[in-house]
C-alpha positions in Angstrom: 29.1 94.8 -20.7 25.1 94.8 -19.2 25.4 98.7 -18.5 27.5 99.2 -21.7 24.7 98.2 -23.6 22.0 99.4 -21.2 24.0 103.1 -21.8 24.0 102.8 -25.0 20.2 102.2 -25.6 19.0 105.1 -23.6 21.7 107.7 -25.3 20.3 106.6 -28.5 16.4 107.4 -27.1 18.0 110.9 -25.7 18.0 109.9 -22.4 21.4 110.5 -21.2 20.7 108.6 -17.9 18.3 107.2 -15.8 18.3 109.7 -12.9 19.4 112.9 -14.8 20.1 114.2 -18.2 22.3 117.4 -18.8 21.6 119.4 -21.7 24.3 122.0 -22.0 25.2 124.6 -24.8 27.9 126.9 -25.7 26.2 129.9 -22.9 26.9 128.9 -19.7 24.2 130.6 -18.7 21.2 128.6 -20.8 22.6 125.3 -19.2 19.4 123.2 -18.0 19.3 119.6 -15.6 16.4 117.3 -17.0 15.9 115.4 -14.2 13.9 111.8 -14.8 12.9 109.9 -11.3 12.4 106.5 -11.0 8.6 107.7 -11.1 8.9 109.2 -14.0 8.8 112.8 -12.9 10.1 115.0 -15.1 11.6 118.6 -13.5 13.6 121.4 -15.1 16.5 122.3 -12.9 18.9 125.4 -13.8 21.8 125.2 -11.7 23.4 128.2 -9.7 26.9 128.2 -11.1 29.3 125.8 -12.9 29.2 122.5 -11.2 31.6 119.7 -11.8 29.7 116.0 -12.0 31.0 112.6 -10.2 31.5 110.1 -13.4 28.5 108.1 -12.5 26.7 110.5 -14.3 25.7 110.2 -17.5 25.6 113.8 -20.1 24.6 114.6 -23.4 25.9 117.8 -24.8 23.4 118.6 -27.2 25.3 120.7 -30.1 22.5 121.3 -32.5 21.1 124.9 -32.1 17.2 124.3 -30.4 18.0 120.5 -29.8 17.8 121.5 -26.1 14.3 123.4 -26.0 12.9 120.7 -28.3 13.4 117.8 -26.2 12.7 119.9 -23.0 9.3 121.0 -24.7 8.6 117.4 -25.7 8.8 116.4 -22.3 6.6 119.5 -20.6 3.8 118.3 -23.6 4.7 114.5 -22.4 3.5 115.8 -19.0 1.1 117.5 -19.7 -0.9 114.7 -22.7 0.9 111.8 -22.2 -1.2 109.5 -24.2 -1.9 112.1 -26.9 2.0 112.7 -27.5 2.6 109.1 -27.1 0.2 108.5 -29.8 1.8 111.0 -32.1 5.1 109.9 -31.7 3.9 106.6 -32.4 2.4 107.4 -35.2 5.3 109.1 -37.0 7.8 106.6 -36.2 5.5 103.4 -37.0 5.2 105.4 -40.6 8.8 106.2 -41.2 9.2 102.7 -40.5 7.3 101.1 -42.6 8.4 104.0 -45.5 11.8 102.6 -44.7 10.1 99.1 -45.4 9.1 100.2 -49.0 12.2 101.1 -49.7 14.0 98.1 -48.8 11.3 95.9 -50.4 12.0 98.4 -53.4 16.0 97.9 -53.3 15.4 93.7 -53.3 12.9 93.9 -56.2 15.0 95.8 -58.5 18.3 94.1 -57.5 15.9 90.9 -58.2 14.8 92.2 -61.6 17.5 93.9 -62.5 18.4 93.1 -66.3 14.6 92.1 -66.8 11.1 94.2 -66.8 9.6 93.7 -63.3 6.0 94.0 -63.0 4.0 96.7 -61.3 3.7 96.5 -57.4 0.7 98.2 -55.2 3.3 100.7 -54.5 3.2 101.8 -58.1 6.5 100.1 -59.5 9.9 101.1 -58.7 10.4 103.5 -56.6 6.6 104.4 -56.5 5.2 104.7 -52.4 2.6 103.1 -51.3 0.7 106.0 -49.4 -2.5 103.3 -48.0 -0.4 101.3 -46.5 2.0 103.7 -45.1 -1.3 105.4 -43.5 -2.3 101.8 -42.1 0.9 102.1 -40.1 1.2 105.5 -39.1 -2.8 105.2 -38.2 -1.8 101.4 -36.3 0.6 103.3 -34.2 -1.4 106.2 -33.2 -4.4 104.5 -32.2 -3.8 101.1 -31.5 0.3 100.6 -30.2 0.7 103.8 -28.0 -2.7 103.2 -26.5 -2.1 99.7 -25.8 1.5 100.4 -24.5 0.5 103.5 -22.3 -2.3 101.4 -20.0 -0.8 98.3 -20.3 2.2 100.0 -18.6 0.5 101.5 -16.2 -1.4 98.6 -15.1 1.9 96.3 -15.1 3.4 99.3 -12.9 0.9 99.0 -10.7 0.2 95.6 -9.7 4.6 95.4 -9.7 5.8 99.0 -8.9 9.2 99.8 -10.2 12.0 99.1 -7.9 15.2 101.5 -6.9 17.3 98.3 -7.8 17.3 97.6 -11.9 18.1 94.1 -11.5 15.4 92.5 -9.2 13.1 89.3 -9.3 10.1 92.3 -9.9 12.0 93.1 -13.1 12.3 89.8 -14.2 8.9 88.6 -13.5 7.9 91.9 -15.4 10.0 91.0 -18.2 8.0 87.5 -18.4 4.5 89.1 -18.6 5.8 91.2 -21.0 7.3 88.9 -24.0 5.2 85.7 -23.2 2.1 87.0 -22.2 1.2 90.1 -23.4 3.3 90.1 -26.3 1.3 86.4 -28.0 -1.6 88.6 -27.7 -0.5 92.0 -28.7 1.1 90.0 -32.0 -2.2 88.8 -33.0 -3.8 92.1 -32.4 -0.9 93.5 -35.1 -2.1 90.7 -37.6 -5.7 91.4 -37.2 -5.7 95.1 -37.3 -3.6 95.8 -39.8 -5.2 92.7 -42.3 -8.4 94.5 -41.2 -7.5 97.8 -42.7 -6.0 96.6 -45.7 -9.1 94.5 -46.3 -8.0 91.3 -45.9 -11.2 88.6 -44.9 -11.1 86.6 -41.4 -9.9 83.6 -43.5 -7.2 85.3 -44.7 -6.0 86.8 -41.7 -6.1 83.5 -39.8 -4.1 81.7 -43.0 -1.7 84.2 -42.3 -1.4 83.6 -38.6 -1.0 80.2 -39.7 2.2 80.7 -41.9 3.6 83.5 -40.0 3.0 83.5 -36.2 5.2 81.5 -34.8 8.2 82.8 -37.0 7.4 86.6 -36.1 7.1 85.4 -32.4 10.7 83.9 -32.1 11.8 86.9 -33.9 10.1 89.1 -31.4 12.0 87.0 -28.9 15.3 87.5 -30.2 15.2 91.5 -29.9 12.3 92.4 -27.6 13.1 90.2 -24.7 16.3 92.3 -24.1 14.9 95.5 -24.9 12.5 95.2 -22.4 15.1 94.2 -19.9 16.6 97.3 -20.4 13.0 99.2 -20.8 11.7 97.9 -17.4 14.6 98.0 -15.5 16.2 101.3 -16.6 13.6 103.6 -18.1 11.7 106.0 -15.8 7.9 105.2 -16.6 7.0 107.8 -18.3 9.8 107.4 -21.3 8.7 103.9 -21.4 6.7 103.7 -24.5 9.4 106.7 -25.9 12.1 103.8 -25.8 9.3 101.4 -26.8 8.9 103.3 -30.1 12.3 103.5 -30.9 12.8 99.8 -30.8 9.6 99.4 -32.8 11.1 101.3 -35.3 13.0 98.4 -36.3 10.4 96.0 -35.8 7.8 97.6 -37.8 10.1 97.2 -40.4 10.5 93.7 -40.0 6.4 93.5 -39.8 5.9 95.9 -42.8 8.1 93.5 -44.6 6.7 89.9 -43.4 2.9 91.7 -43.7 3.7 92.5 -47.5 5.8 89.9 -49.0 3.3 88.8 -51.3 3.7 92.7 -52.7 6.8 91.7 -54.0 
């Protein structure tokens, strides 16, 4: 059930496995190996000939015309810049989150006034977009979350290198710095920044902390404490904050909603 789900997660990032990921089209001849080490090395492997794989091997078969040279140029750039790309990607997903926030918010203040005249939100009424704060969390992403994430990583990696073995006391003491350590911190750093940028005063930043926090932080439990199970113990290191950002997806959502429910 573990490694069902564990599977699952990292086919939805685009992983295909831990060890190696096998892009293959419709020429036999253009068929690649992306291999991921435990390290995080990443290598481009074209094999000699048709080769069958033992079924501990996990493939995607990548069907969409250019999917393959996209993701294996994402991962040369991701070699080459790793913050820099981590940054982008960060940006662009913490964005479409929260313009997937907006919309939501939208869809339960129309269903909410729907038969009366609701009143004009900062987004510009129904189906208006707020563009400033959808810039507050593209910009939170790019230079505060995937910063954070990439030398925080690094420095957790370091003083607790990754082990061969997924499911070791290093992983679980990893998982513990993680979600009640640095994530308390990392939490209040959300609050602040982002209350910063939208102008909020001190005071109101800390009398939202005050209503907030601890709510947010039990909800961070309930979905980050397994997503970094699976991060740590089954992400090569230098997908880390990839996976990350996929899962955060969701969670800015939740954030861009909690932050803005007075918007309503």
């Amino acid at each position: 059930m573990a490694r069902s789900l564990v599977f699952c997660c990292l086919y939805f990032v685009g992983l295909g496995g831990l060890r190696v990921t096998a892009f293959r089209s419709s020429s036999p001849s253009s068929c690649q190996l992306v291999a991921l080490t435990q390290h995080g090395r990443v290598s481009l492997i074209k094999p000699h000939g048709t080769q069958r794989r033992s079924s501990s091997t996990v493939t995607t078969n990548l069907h969409l015309t250019g999917l393959e040279d996209v993701w294996s140029s994402y991962l040369s750039a991701l070699e080459s810049d790793p913050l820099l790309v981590k940054s982008i990607t960060a940006g662009v997903i913490l964005g479409a989150a929260d313009l997937s926030g907006q919309a939501i918010q939208q869809s339960l203040s129309s269903a909410k006034d729907d038969g009366g005249g609701g009143g004009d939100s900062k987004g510009g009424g129904a189906g208006g977009v707020d563009i400033a704060r959808f810039v507050r969390f593209a910009f939170f992403g790019f230079v505060l979350q995937a910063p954070w994430n990439h030398y925080y990583y690094q420095l957790l990696d370091g003083a607790l290198p990754p082990t061969p073995d997924p499911f070791t006391t290093t992983t679980g003491i990893k998982v513990f710095i993680d979600q009640f350590i640095q994530a308390p911190i990392f939490t209040i750093l959300i609050f602040g920044f982002l209350g910063l940028l939208e102008g909020k005063t001190v005071d109101d930043i800390k009398k939202q902390l005050d209503e907030d926090y601890v709510d947010t932080m039990f909800a961070n439990w309930k979905l980050w404490v397994p997503a970094t199970a699976v991060n740590i113990a089954f992400c090569p290191p230098i997908l880390r904050v990839l996976f990350l950002n996929v899962v955060f997806f969701f969670w800015s959502i939740f954030l861009s909603l909690k932050l803005n429910k007075n918007e309503e």
